[in-house]
C-alpha positions in Angstrom: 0.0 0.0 0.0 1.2 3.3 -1.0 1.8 6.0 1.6 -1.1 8.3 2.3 -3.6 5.8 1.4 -5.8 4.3 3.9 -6.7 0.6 4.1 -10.9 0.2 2.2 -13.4 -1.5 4.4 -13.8 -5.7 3.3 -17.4 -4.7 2.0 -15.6 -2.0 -0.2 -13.1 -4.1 -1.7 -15.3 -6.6 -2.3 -17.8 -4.2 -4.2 -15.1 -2.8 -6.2 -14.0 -6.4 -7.1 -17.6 -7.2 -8.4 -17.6 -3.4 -10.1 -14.2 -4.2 -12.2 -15.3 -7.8 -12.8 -18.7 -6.4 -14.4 -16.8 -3.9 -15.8 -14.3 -5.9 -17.4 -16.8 -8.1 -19.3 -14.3 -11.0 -18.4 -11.6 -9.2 -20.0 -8.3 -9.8 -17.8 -6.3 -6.9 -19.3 -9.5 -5.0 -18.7 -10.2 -5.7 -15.2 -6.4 -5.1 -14.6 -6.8 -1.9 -15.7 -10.1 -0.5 -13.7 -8.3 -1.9 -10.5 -5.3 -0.4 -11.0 -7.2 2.7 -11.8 -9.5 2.5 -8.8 -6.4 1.8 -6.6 -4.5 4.6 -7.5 -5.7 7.6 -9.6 -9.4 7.5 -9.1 -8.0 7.8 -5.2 -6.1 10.7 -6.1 -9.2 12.6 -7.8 -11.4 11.7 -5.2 -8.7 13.3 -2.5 -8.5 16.3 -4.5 -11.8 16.5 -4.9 -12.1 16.2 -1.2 -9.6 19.1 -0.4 -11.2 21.2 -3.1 -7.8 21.3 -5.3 -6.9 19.8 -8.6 -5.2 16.8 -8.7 -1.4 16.4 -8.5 0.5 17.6 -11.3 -2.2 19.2 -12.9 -1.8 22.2 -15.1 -2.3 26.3 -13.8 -5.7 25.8 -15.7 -7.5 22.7 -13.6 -5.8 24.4 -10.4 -7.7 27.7 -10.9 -10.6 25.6 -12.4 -10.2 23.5 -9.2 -11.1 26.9 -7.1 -14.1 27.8 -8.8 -17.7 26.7 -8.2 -19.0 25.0 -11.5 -21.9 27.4 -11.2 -19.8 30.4 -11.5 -18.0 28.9 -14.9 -21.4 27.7 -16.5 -24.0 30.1 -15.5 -26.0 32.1 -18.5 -23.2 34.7 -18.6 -20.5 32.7 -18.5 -22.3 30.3 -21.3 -22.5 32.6 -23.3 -19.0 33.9 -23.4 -17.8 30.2 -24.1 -20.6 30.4 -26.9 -18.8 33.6 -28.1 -15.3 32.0 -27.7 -16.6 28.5 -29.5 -17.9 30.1 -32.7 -15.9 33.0 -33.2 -14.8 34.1 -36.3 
């Protein structure tokens, strides 16, 4: 187990077993994939999310993006400047 991470309840590892098996479709590669990805960077968005910050190494952009309440960047005003910007001449 990688520092900072805390041990998951049985019921939770179980459940995220079943999840990547259904996932998976019975793929091995697959399922290797959504656990590793549920072991280690899904944990890292979901801390970030937590702390209200943007995950490790992200760019200036997701870290100020991070700050903000979605409300504030998709509201009618703000929609309709990333209108303006998405079909400008």
């Amino acid at each position: 187990m990688q520092q900072g991470q805390q041990q998951r309840p049985v019921s939770q590892n179980t459940a995220l077993q079943e999840a990547v098996k259904v996932g998976s479709g019975g793929d091995p590669t697959l399922a290797a994939i959504l656990a590793d990805t549920a072991q280690t960077t899904l944990q890292e968005q979901l801390n970030a999310e937590m702390m209200g910050s943007a995950p490790p190494g992200a760019s200036r952009e997701a870290q100020v993006v991070a700050q903000v309440d979605p409300v504030d960047l998709f509201s009618e005003e703000a929609a309709s400047k990333w209108s303006d910007l998405a079909f400008m001449p």
